[in-house]
N, C-alpha and C positions, 0 to 999 in steps of 0.2 A: 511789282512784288514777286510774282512769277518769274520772270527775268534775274531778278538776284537769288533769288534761292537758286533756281535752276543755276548760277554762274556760280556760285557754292561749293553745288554739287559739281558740276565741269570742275570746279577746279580742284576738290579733292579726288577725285577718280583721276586726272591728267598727273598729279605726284605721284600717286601708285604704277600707275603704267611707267610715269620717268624711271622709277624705282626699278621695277622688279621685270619690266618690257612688255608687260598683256594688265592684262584686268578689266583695263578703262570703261567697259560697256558694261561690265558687271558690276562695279561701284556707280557709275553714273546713271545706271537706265533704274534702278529700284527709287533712288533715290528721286527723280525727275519723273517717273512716275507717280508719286504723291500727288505730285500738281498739276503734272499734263496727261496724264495716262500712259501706260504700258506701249502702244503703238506709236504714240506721238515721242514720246520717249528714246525709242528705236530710232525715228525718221533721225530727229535732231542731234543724234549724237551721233552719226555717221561719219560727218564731214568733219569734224576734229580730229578723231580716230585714224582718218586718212592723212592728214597733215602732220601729226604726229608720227605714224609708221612712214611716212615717205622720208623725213627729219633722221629715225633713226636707222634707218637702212644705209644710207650714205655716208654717216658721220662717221663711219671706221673704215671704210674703202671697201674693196673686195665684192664690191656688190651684183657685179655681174657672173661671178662661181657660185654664188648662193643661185641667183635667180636660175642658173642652170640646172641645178643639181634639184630645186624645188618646183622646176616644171612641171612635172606630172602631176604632182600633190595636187599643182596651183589648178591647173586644168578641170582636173575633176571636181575641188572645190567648187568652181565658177557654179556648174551646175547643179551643183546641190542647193548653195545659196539662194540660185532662182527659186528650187523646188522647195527648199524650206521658206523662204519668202511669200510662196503660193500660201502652202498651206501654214504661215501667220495671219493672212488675212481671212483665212475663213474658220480658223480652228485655233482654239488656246492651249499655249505651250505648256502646261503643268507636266505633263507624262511624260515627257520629252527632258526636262527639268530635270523630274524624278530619278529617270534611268543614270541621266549622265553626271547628276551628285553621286551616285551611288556609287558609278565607276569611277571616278575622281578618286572620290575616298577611299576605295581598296587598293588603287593604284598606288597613292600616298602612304596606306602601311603598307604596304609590303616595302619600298623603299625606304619607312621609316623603321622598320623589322632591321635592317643591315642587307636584305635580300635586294641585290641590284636589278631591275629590267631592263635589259638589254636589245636592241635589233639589229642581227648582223648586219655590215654595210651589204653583205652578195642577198638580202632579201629586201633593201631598202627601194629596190627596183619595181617591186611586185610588191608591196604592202603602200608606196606613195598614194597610188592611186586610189583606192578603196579607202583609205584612212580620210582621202582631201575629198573623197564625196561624202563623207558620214559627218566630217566637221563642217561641209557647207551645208548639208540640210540640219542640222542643229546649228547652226550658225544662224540660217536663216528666219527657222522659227523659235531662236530663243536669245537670240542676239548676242552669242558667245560661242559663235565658230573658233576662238582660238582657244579653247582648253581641250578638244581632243587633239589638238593640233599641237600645243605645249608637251602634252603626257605625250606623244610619240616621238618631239625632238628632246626631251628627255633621255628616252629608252634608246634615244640613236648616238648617247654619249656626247653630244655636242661641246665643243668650249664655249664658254662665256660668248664671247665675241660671236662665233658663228650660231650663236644661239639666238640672241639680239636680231642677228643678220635674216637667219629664218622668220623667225615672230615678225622681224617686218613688211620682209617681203610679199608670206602668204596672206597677210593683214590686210596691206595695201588693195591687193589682188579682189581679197573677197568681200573688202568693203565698197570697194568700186563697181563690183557688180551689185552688190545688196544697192546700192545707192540711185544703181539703176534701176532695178525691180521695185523700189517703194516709190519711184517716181513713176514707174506705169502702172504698178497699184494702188495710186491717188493718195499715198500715202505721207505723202511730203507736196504741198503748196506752195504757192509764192511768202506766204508772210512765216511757216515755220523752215523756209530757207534760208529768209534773214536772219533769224532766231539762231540757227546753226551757226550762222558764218559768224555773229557775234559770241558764240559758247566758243567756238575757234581761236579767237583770239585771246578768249582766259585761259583757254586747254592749254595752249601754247608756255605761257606764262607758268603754271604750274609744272609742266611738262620738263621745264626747264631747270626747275630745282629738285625735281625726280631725278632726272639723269646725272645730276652734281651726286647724288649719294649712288646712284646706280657705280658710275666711274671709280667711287671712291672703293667698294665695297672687293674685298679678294672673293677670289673665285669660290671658293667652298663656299663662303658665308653667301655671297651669291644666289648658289645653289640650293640651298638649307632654306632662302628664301624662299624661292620658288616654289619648293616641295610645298612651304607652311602655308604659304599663298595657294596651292589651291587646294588645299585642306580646307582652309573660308572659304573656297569658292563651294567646295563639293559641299559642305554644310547648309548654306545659304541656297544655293539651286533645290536642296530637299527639302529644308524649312518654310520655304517662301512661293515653294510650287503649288501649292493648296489655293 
C-alpha cells in the first residue's frame, strides 16, 4: 500500500518536472512524506530526479556549452549539498523553508509587477559561485536545491532550451552528490534503494508525458509557467515549514 501511494505521488511530481523542468522533489517529498517520513522521503526520491535530469540534458544537444558555462555554479553547489545534507540529519528544515518561500515569492512579484530581474552576463562569473553554494546548502537540508538555482537562471534571461539545458545539468550534479551524503548519513539502505529504483521507473513514465506538453508549450507561456510554478512553490515551503 505504501508502494502505490508512494508511486502516485512519483508519478504526479515526474509530469510536473516533464512540464515545467524542476519541482519533482517538491511535489514528491511532501506527498511520500505522509507515509514514509520527511527524511525517507528525500532518500527515495533521489534517484529518479537523477534519471530524469540526465534524460533532459541531452535530449536537445548542446550539452556540453551548458555544462561549461555552469561550472562554477556546479562546483560550489557540490559543497553546499554536502553541508546542507549534514545539517538535515541533525537539524529540521522549517527556517530554511521559511526564508526561501519568502524570497521565491518576492522574486515572483516583482517579475509579475512587469519589473524584469535581470543579471548581466559580465557578472554572471562572480555571482555563479555563491548562488551554487546557497542552493546546495538549501538544497541539502530541504531537498530543493533547484529553486534558487531556477530564480537565477531566470534573472540570466535564459531561452527555453538553454534553460531546460541548465535545470539539468546542475540537477544532475547536485543530486549525485546528495545521493552520496545520504548514503554516508545512513540515510538510504539496501531495501529503501530498491524502493527508489522502482519510483524510477514510474518517474520515467510520467516524465514522459510532462515533456510532450513541455515541447508543446511556446516560449512565453513557457515562461509564465515557470514564474506561476514557483509562486506554489514559495507558498508551500511557507505554509508547510511549521
Amino acid at each position: 500500500m505504501i508502494f502505490v501511494f508512494g508511486a502516485l505521488a512519483i508519478l504526479a511530481a515526474a509530469f510536473v518536472k516533464g512540464a515545467v523542468a524542476f519541482g519533482f522533489p517538491l511535489v514528491a517529498t511532501p506527498l511520500l512524506a505522509l507515509v514514509v517520513g520527511v527524511k525517507t522521503a528525500v532518500a527515495v526520491s533521489i534517484i529518479p530526479n537523477i534519471a530524469m535530469d540526465s534524460v533532459q540534458l541531452v535530449r536537445r544537444g548542446h550539452a556540453l556549452a551548458t555544462e561549461r558555462r555552469m561550472a562554477s555554479l556546479v562546483a560550489f553547489s557540490m559543497v553546499g549539498v554536502w553541508l546542507g545534507t549534514r545539517l538535515l540529519a541533525v537539524l529540521p528544515g522549517h527556517l530554511a523553508s521559511q526564508v526561501l518561500g519568502v524570497f521565491v515569492l518576492v522574486f515572483a512579484a516583482v517579475n509579475a509587477s512587469g519589473v524584469v530581474l535581470r543579471v548581466s552576463p559580465a557578472w554572471e562569473r562572480w555571482l555563479s559561485p555563491p548562488v551554487g553554494l546557497a542552493a546546495g546548502v538549501l538544497g541539502g537540508l530541504t531537498n530543493v536545491p533547484g529553486t534558487p538555482m531556477v530564480l537565477y537562471f531566470v534573472a540570466l534571461g535564459m531561452d527555453k532550451y538553454e534553460f531546460v539545458r541548465a535545470v539539468a545539468f546542475t540537477f544532475v550534479v547536485a543530486k549525485v552528490v546528495q545521493l552520496a551524503a545520504v548514503v554516508w548519513y545512513g540515510l538510504l539502505d539496501l531495501h529503501l534503494l530498491v524502493m527508489s529504483l522502482g519510483f524510477t521507473l514510474v518517474a520515467l513514465g510520467g516524465f514522459a508525458v510532462g515533456l510532450r506538453l513541455q515541447d508543446w508549450l511556446p516560449t512565453r507561456v513557457f515562461n509564465r509557467a515557470v514564474v506561476a510554478f514557483l509562486v506554489l512553490i514559495g507558498l508551500w515551503l511557507i505554509v508547510h515549514s511549521d
